[in-house]
Structure formats: C-alpha cells, structure tokens
C-alpha distance (Angstrom), angle and dihedral (degrees) to the residues before:
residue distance angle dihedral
X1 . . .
X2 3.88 . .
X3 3.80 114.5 .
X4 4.11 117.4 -148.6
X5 3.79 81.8 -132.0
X6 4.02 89.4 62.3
X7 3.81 93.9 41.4
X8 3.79 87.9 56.1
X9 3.37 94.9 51.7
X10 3.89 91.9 49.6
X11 4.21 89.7 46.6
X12 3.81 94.0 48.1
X13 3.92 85.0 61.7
X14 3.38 96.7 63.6
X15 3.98 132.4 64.7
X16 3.40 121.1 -40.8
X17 4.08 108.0 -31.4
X18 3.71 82.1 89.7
X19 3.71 87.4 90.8
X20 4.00 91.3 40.8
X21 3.24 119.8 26.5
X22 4.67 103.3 91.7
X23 4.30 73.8 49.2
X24 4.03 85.0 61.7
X25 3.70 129.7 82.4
X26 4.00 115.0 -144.3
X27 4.16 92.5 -96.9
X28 3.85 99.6 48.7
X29 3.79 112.5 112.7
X30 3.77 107.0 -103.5
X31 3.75 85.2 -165.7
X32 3.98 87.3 57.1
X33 4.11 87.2 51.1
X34 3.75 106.3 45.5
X35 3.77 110.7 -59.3
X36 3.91 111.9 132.2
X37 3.72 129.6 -168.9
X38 3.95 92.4 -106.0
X39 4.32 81.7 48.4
X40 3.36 86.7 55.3
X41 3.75 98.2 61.4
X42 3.48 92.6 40.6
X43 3.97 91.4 64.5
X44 3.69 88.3 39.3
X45 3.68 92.6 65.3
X46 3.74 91.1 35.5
X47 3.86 86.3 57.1
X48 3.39 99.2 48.0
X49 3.89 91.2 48.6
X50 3.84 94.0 46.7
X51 3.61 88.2 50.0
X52 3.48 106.6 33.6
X53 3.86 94.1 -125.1
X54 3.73 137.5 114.9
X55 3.88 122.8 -132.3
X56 3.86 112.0 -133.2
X57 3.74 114.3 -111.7
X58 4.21 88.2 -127.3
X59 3.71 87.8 50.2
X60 3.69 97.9 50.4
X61 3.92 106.6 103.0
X62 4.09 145.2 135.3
X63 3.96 82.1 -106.7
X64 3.80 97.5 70.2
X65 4.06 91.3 44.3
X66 3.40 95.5 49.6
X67 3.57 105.5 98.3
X68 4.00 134.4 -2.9
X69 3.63 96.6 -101.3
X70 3.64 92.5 56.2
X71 3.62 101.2 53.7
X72 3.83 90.9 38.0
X73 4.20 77.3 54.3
X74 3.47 96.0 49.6
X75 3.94 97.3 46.4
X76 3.53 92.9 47.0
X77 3.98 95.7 61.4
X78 3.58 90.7 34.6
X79 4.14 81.7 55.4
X80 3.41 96.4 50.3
X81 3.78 96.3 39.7
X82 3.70 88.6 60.6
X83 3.81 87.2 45.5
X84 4.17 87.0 58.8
C-alpha cells in the first residue's frame, strides 16, 4: 500500500509543491497549488519507480493527479493488483 506520507515525499520533489505541499490536506487540488502537466509526469514516473508499478496509458489522466488522496488511491490498487 501507498502511504500519504510517501506520496508527499514523491510530490515535494517535483516543481513547485515543494514549498506547499505539508500546508495541503490529501483533497486539495495539487493542480490549483503548483502541479503542472510536465510535474505531473515527473511524479508519474517517480511513482511507478518507487513502487515498482506501471500506470496504464488509458488510466493516465489530470483526474488521478489531482489531489493526494487520489494518487495515493490509484497507487494503492495498482499495488495490490500487481500483488494478485
């Protein structure tokens, strides 16, 4: 499973939400506070290398990066999908 406290870590890498993100709670819009489409991918393939999993193409969309809880969502199942 995906902690929020791992996510964090992975978000405050990239782009500005290094200055924001401990100031966010898991459903504010990361888009809204910094997050940019090229940010976006850059936690995507820090994701899938943290947690040793591959987002699916058809999956990939500004819905699942929109807000901690969703990506911490997303990686989860995709976690324990591999797991199956």
């Amino acid at each position: 499973m995906a902690s929020a406290q791992e996510i964090r870590t992975i978000l405050a890498r990239h782009g500005t939400l290094a200055r924001t993100i401990d100031r966010l709670s898991e459903d504010d819009c990361l888009f809204d506070n910094g997050l940019d489409s090229f940010g976006a991918v850059q936690v995507m393939m820090d994701l899938e290398e943290h947690f040793e999993i591959e987002f699916p193409e058809h999956l990939l969309s500004r819905e699942v990066f929109s807000t901690v809880r969703n990506i911490q969502d997303f990686v989860s199942s995709q976690v324990l999908r591999k797991a199956a």
